[in-house]
NUVOVEX-211157 format. One record per residue (C-alpha): residue in one letter; x, y, z. Coordinates in steps of 0.001 Angstrom, whole numbers, plus 524288, in hexadecimal, padded with zeros to 5 digits. Each point is the difference from the previous one (the first is absolute). Example, Ala and Ser with C-alpha at 12.3 -4.5 7.8 and 13.67 -1.06 7.14 Angstrom:
BEGIN
A8300C7EE6C81E78;S8055A80D707FD6C;
***
This chain:
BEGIN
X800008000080000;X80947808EE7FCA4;X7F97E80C347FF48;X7F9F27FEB080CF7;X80EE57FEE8804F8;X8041580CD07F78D;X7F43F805D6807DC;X8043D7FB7480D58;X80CB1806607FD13;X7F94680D327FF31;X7F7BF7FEB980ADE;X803D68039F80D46;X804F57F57080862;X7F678800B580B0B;X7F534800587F65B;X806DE7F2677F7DE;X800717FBFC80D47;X7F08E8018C8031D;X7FDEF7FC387F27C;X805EB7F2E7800A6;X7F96B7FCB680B24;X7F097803AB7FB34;X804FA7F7A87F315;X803A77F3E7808D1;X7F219801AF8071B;X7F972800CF7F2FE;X807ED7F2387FC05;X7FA707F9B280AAE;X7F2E6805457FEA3;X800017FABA7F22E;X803487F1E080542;X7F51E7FF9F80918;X7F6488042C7F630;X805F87F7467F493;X806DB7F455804AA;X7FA247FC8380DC4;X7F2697FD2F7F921;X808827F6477F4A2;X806D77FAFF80B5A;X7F4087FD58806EB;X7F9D37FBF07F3C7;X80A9A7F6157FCA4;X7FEE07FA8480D43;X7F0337FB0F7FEC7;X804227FCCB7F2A9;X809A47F52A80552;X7F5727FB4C80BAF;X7F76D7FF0F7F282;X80A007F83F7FA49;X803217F7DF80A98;X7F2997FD0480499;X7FED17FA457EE95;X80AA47F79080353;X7FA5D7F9BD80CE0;X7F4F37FD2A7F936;X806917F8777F496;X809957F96B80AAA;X7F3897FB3C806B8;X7FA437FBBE7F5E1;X80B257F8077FA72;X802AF7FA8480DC7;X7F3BC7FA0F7FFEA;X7FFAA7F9997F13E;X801B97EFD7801FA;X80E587FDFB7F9A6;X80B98801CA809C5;X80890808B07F762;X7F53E80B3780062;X7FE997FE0B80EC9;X80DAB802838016D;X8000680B1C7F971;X7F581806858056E;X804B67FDAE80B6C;X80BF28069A7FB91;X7FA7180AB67FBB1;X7F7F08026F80AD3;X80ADD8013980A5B;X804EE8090E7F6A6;X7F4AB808237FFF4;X7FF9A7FFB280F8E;X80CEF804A28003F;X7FDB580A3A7F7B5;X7F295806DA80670;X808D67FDFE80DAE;X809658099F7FA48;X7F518808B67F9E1;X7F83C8008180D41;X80C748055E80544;X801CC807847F4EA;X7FB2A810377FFD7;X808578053C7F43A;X7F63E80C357FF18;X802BC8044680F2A;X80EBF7FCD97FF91;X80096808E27F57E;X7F8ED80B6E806F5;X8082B7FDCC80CC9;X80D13801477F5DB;X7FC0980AFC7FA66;X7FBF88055880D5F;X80C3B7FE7A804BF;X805C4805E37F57B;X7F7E980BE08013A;X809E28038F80BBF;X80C977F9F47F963;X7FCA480A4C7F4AD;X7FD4680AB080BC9;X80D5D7FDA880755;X80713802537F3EA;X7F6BC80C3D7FDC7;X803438035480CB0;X811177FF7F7FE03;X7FCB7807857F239;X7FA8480B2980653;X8078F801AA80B5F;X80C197FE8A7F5B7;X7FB7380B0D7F76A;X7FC41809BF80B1C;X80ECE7FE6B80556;X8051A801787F310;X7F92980B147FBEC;X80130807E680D11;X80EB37FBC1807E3;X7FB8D8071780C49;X7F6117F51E80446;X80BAC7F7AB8026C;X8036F8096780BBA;X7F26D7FC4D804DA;X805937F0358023A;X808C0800FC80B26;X809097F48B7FD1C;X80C4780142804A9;X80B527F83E7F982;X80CB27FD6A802DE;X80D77806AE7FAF1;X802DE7F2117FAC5;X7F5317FD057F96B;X800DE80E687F999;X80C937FE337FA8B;X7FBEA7F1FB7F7F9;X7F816808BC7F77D;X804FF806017F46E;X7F99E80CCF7FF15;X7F4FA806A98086D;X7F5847FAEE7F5A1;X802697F33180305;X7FE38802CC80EE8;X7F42A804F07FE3A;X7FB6D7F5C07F8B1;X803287F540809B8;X7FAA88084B80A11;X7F1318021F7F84C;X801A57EFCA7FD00;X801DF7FDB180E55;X7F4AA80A358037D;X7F7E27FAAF7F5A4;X800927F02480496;X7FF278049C80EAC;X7F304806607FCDA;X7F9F37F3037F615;X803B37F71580DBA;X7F4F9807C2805BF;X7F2EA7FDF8801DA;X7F9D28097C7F66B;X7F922808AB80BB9;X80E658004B80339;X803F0805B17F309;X7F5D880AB17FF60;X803BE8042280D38;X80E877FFFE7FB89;X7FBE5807247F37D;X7F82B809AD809F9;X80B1B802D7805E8;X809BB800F47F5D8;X7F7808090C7F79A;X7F96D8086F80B31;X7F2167FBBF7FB45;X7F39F7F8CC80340;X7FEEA7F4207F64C;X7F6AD7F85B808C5;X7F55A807DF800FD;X7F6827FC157F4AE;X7F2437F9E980174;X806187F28D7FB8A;X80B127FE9380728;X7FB337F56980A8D;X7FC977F7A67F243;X80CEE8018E7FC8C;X806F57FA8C80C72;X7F3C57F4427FF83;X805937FE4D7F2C8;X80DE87FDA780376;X7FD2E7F8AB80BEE;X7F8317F4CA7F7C9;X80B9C800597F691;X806BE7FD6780C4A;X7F7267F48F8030D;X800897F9D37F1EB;X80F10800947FEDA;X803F27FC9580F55;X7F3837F6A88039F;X7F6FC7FAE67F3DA;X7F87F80BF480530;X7F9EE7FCA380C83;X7FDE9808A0807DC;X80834805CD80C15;X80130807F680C07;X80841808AD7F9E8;X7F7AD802A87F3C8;X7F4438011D809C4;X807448096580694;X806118099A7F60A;X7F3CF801017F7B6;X7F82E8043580B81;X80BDF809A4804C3;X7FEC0806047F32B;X7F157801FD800A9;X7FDA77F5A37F6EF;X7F0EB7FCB780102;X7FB457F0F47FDD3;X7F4A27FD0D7F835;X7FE177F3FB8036A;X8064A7FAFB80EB3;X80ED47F8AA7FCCA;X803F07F72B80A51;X80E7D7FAB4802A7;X802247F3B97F9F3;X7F614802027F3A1;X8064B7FF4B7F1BF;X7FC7D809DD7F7EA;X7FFBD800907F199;X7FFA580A467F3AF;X7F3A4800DF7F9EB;X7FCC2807C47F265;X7F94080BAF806CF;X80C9F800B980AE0;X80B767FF9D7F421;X7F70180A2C7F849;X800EA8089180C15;X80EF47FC21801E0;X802D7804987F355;X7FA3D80D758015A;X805298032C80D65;X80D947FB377FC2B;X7FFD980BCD7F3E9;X7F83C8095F8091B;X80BEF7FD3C80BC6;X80ABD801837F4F1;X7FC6B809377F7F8;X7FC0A80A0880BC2;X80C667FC4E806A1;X80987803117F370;X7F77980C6E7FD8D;X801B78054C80F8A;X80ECA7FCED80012;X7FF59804007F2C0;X7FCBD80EBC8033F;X8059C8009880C1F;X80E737FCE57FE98;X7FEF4807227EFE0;X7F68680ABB8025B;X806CD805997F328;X7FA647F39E7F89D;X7F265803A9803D6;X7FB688018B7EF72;X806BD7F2E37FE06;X7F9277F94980BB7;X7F381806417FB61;X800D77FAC17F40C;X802577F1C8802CF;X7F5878026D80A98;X7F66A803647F567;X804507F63A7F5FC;X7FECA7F4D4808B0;X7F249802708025E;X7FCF3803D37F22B;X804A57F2847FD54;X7F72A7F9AF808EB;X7F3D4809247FA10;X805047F8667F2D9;X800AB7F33B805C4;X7F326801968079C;X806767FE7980D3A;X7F611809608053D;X8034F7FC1280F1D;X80D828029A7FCB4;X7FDAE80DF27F98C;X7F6978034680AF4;X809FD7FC2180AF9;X80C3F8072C7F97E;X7F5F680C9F7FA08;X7FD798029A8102D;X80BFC7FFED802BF;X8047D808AF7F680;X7F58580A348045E;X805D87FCFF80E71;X80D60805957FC38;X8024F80C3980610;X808158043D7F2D4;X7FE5F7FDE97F344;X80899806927F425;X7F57B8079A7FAAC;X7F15F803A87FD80;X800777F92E7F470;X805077F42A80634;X7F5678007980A57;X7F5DA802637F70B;X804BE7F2D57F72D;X7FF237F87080EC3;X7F329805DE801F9;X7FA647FB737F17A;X807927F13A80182;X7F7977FE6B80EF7;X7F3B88048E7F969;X803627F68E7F61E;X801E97F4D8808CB;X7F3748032480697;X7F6FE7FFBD7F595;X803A27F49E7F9D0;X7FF667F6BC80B69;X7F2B38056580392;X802A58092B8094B;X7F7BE80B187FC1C;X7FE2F808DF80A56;X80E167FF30803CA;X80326802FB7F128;X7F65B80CD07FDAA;X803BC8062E80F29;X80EB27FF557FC95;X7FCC38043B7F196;X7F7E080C5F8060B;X80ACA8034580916;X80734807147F700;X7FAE180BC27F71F;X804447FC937F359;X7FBDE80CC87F92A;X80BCA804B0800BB;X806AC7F48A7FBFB;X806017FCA77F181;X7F77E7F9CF7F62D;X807967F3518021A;X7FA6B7FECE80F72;X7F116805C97FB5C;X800BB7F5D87F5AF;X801AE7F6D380ABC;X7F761804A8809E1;X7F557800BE7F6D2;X801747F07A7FC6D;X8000A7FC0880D93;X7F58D807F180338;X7F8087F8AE7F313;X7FE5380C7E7F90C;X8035E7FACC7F3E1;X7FA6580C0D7F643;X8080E809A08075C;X80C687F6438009C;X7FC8E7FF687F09A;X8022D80E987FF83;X80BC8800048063F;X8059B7F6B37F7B2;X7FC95809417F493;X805DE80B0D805B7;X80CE37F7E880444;X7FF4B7FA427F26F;X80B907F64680322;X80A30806EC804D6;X7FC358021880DB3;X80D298026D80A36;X7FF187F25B80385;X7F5787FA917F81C;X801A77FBB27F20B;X7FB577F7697F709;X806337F35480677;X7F9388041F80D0D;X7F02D7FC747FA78;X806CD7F2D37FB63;X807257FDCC80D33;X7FC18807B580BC7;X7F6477F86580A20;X7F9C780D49801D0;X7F94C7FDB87F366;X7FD437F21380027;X7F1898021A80248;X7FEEA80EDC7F520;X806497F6AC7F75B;X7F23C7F7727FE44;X7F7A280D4C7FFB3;X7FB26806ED7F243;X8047680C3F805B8;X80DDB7FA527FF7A;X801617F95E7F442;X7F7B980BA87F7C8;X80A4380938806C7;X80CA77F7557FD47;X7FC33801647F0A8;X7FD3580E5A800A0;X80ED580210806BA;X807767F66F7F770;X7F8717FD3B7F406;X7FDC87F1F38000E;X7F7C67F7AB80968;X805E17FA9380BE0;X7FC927F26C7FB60;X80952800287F37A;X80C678060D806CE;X7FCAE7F2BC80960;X802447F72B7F298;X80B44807E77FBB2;X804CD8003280C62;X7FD8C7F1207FFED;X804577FC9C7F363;X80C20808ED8024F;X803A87F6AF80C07;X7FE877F4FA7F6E1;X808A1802B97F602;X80A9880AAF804A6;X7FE837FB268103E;X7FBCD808F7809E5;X8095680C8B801ED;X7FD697FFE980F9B;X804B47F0D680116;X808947FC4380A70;X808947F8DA7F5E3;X7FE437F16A8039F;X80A727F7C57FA8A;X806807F35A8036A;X7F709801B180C8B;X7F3207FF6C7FA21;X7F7B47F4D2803E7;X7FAB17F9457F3E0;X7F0007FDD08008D;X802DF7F1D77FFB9;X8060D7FFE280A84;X7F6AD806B780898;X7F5537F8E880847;X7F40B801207F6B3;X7F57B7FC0B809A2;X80185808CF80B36;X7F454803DE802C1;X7FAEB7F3C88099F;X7FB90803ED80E59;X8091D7FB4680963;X7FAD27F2E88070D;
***
């Protein structure tokens, strides 16, 4: 994926940092949705199977000759064998407690990334560590960089050995600022303590788990008693998934601003981009989670940037349902005064589609941040897009319907390939190769 590398290379580190993270949650989200239901699938499809060939083994068992006995017979204590080792067998939840697990493999390394790139980019944190090292040990490094970078390493594992409300109070402390203090939090810590319980003890449960959930204000649903096993059902990794991108991506954005204050624009950016992806992907609980918290900042780069953050919630809002959220945000703001671009947008999230029609005449395609591109890609107009208003105005501003620039657009793909592609190339996964029939429920 080689352009997706080139672009890494331009972003800032803390934000290739985030970003590699939210991609590794979005890997694993794929695999529950795809393969756990084939996995599941294949599994019934073998007790099918199996249950075929105990019926032919019995009946050849009990046919008059010898030879057939015998080999029904045969094949019978075969097919014992194999339902013992399928009754044993739960491919589907071994794969959800893997990629559980992995969920926090992915956030320790998140976790060294960041802390690298904050030290890197600003030296004076490392006054902030109080190691002390001897003369000795000072004089087996080469230069000073090299020091320093034993000395963040060091710093660095010490922290991963910790329990993570260990290394948010160690982050607290080495950045001057509350991390902890988010409606979530005590879901976080119940989080890491049932990875705790699935890595260290098949995840039954113990004191200690007891214990630091309910320290942390961690509320059970449902009363959890020592000794019980719990597992990971769909509705639980679902959650995991979101609070693991809502705790890393708020994280990397606080430590973000607060160690690079200068870097605001960038952080604002990747803020916004992040949740514009999830508007695209129809992450809505995502782009609500990470749109509140970007009106929580106490600083954002501009009014533009506040107004984009302001459009993106409303957004979010709307399409999952949330109507009444979605108009009182919308109405917060006067947009009068605003550029076309943002009355364009308030007036399709506010379903006034014949004025949103004139504004698209009087923007005629060249707004200051919407063009052309924008009707065929923006979530804001995902719903104008279906209305005559919309389609009546797209051929008045460009002079062709919005239906053929789709073909051309199409056709174009076809035969020249797409000009945004992220240039796939000995990486691309062949359709043959993928699972075709992933659509089965889990058992």
């Amino acid at each position: 994926m080689t352009e997706n590398v080139e672009q890494n290379k331009k972003m800032n580190p803390i934000a290739v940092a985030i970003s590699t993270f939210t991609h590794a949650i979005r890997d694993a989200e794929e695999v529950i949705k795809f393969y756990v239901p084939v996995a599941a699938r294949m599994h019934n499809k073998r007790v099918d199977e199996l249950k075929k060939k105990g019926e032919e083994a019995k009946a050849l068992s009990e046919k008059d000759d010898l030879q057939s006995q015998v080999l029904g017979s045969k094949c019978y204590l075969e097919v014992v064998r194999s339902f013992e080792r399928l009754s044993n067998s739960n491919v589907p939840e071994t794969i959800k407690k893997a990629l559980f697990l992995n969920l926090f493999s992915s956030f320790d390394a998140f976790i060294g990334d960041l802390i690298s790139c904050l030290f890197n980019s600003n030296p004076e944190l490392y006054k902030g560590l109080g190691k002390q090292i001897c003369v000795s040990d000072i004089l087996s490094f080469e230069n000073f960089d090299e020091l320093k970078e034993k000395v963040l390493s060091d710093e660095i594992e010490t922290i991963r050995r910790k329990s993570y409300v260990e290394q948010f109070s160690d982050l607290e402390r080495l950045f001057a600022i509350p991390l902890t203090k988010f409606k979530n939090w005590p879901d976080f810590v119940e989080l890491s303590q049932r990875r705790n319980l699935l890595m260290h003890c098949n995840g039954v449960v113990s004191e200690q788990y007891l214990r630091v959930c309910k320290r942390e204000g961690y509320n059970f649903k449902k009363e959890v008693t020592i000794g019980q096993e719990l597992t990971l059902g769909t509705e639980y990794m679902e959650m995991s998934f979101d609070l693991m991108v809502e705790v890393a991506v708020k994280l990397g954005q606080t430590l973000w601003r607060k160690a690079q204050p200068s870097e605001l624009e960038q952080a604002d950016d990747h803020l916004s981009d992040t949740i514009y992806d999830y508007l695209h992907e129809k992450e809505y609980k995502k782009a609500i989670c990470l749109g509140e918290f970007s009106m929580s900042l106490p600083k954002v780069s501009s009014d533009l940037m506040s107004k984009i953050n302001i459009i993106n919630l409303v957004i979010a809002y709307k399409m999952s349902g949330e109507n009444e959220k979605s108009q009182s945000v919308l109405k917060s703001i006067d947009w009068t005064a605003s550029i076309n671009d943002f009355k364009l947008a308030s007036a399709v999230l506010s379903d006034d589609f014949d004025s949103a029609k004139e504004l698209m005449l009087k923007i005629k395609g060249d707004g200051e941040m919407i063009t052309e591109s924008s009707y065929h890609n923006f979530p804001l107009f995902s719903e104008f897009r279906e209305s005559e208003q919309f389609l009546t105005g797209y051929k008045e501003v460009f002079g062709y319907s919005f239906a053929s620039e789709l073909i051309r657009k199409s056709e174009g793909k076809e035969s020249d390939g797409d000009e945004n592609s992220t240039g796939l190339t000995d990486e691309t996964i062949s359709e043959e190769d993928l699972v075709k029939d992933a659509e089965v429920e889990s058992a």
